[in-house]
N, C-alpha and C positions, 0 to 999 in steps of 0.2 A: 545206347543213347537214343534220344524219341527224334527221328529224323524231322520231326517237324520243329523243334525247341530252337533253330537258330536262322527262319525264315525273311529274319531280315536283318540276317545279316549286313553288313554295310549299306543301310541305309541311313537317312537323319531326318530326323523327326521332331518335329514341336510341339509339344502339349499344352492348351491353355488352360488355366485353372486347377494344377497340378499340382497344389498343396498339400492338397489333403481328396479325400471322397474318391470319385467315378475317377478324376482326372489323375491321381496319385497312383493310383491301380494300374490306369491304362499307362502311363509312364513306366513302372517299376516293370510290366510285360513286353511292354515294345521295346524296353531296354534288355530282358531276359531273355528276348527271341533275338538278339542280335544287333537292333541297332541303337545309336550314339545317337541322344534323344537332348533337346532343353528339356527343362523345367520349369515351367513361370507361373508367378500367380502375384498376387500384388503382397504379400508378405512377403519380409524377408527370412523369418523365423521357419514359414512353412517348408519356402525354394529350400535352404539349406537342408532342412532335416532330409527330405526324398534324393537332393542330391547324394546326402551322405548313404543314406539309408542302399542304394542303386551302387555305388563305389564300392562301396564297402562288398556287397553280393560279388563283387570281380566287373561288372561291366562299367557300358561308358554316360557320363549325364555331365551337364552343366547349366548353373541355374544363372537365369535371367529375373530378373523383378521388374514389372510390367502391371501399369496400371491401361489394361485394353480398351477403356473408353477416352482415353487420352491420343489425339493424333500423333503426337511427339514422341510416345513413350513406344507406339506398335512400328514407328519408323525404324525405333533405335534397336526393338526386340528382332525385328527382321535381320537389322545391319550386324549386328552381336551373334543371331544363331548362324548366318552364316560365316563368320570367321570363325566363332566356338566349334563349329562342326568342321571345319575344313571344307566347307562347298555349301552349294546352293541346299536348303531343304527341298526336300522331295515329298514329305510326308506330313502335310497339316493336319492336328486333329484341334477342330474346335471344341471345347469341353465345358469353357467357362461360362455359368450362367447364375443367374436370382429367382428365387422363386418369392411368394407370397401371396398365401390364399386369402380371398375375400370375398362378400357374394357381390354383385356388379355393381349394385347401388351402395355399396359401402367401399368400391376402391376410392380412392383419391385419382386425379386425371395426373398427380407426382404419382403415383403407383404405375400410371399404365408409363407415364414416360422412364422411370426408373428401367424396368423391366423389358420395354424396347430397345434401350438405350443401352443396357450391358446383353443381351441375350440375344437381339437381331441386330442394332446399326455396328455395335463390336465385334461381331463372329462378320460383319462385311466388311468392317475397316481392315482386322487383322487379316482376311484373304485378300484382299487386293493387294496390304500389303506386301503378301507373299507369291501372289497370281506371277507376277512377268517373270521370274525366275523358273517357274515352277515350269512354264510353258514350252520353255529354252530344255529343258528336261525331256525323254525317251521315254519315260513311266513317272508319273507321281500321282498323291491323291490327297485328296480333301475330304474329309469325314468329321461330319458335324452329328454329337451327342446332341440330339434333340429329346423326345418322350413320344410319348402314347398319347400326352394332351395333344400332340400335333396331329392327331388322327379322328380326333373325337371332340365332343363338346365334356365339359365337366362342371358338375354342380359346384360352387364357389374358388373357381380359381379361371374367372374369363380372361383375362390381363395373360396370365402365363400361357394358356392354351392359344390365345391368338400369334404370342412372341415363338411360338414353338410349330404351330402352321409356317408362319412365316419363316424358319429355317429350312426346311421341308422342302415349302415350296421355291427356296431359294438354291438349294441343292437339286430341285429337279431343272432347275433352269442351266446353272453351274454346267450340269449332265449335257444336256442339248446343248451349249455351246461351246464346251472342249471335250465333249465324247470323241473325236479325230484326232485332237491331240494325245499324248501320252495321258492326260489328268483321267481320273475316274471321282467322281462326286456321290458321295453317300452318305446318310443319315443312319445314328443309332437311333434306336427308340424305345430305352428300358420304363418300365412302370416305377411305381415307386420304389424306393430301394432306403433301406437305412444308412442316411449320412444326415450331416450336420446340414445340408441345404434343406430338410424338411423339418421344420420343428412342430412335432407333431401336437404337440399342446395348443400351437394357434392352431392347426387343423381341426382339432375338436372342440377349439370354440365354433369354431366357423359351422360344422356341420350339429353342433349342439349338442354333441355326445360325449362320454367318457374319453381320455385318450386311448385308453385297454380296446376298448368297443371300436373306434376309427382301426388300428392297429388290424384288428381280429377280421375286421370286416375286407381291409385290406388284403390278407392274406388269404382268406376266404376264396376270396372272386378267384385268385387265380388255378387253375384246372390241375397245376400240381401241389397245391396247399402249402404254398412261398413265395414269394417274390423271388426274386433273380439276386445274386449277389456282386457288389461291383468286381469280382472276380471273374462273373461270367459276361460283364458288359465289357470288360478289357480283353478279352480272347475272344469278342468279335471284331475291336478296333483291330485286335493283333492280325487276326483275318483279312479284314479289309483291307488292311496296309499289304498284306504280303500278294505275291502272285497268282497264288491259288483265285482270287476273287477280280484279276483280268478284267472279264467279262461282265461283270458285277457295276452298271454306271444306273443315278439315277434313281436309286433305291433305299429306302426307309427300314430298317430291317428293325420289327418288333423284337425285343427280349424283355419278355413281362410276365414269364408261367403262365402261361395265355388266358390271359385275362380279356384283351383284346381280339379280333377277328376282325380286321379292314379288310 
């Protein structure tokens, strides 16, 4: 048996945006290494399938439905995962976000607030609403799926790369003010990745190319001739979450076939 396969163990864990994509993945592995996980996302059709989908493999999940730009709805997702789980969550991962590219003079200022509004003021509402529990806690962590846009500029997508700095830079702060506590704050930061939040046809309007051409060139840049699979962006959350990464506060961690170099 791979002595690492049940690292978090008895832990509990909340995944936002866990329908489907990045967030589905990293649910289905944080519940495979061990621990008793929600599942939320604002469908009900999605929550069910992953819950069943996790039950079914043997282990433990229960879905919440949570719309996270609603103050009302992240009160009750909070008050729900912790009866669901039997205790306090220990393990936030923020996952939920919108993308939509555009070049700057052609967002709409509903574009920039859109994209604020689910991707940085919701990844802050749902920790706070989970912070004073978490604090009361001996270990826990907060790990926000951010990108690569939060490290760089990018030709036709300024709206998302600013909402994605801004998580970053909200996770280095998170760091400096409960590094003493048990909490560890950390950021993922995969490149683009094939899921449903990128529809690569508006991409290639946007950059004025073929979709095939956007695609290729994609792939291209990174140094190992693929992007990352959300397979390999969920067995870093699984990382982070477990003990092995301790010492690990405050940190952005690229996974993008290095594409990037910050």
């Amino acid at each position: 048996m791979d002595p690492f396969s049940r690292v978090l163990r008895g832990r509990r864990v909340v995944v936002t945006g866990s329908g489907r994509g990045i967030g589905r993945a990293i649910a289905e592995q944080c519940a495979n290494a061990g621990a008793a996980v929600v599942v939320t996302a604002r469908s009900t059709e999605q929550v069910a399938e992953v819950v069943a989908a996790i039950t079914g493999a043997g282990n433990v999940a229960h879905g919440v439905v949570a719309d996270i730009t609603d103050d009302a709805a992240v009160a009750n997702l909070a008050a729900q995962s912790a009866s669901l789980l039997g205790g306090p969550v220990d393990t936030l991962i923020n996952n939920a976000g919108v993308y939509k590219p555009r070049r700057f003079a052609d967002y709409e200022l509903a574009d920039w607030e859109w994209m604020m509004s689910v991707n940085v003021i919701a990844t802050v509402r749902v920790t706070k609403a989970f912070l004073p529990d978490m604090l009361a806690l001996d270990r826990a962590r907060i790990i926000t799926v951010a990108s690569i846009a939060g490290k760089k500029g990018t030709i036709g997508q300024s709206a998302y790369n600013a909402s994605k700095h801004a998580q970053i830079g909200l996770t280095r702060c998170l760091a400096l003010e409960y590094g003493r506590t048990g909490i560890r704050a950390n950021a993922i930061c995969p490149g683009f990745i094939e899921t449903d939040l990128v529809d690569i046809e508006e991409l290639a309007g946007v950059h004025q190319k073929p979709s095939a051409d956007v695609w290729r060139d994609i792939q291209n840049a990174a140094t190992i001739g693929r992007t990352a699979t959300v397979e390999e962006v969920a067995a870093m959350a699984v990382y982070l979450a477990s003990p092995a990464a301790d010492a690990i506060n405050g940190q952005s961690l690229v996974i993008d076939g290095g594409v990037a170099f910050p």
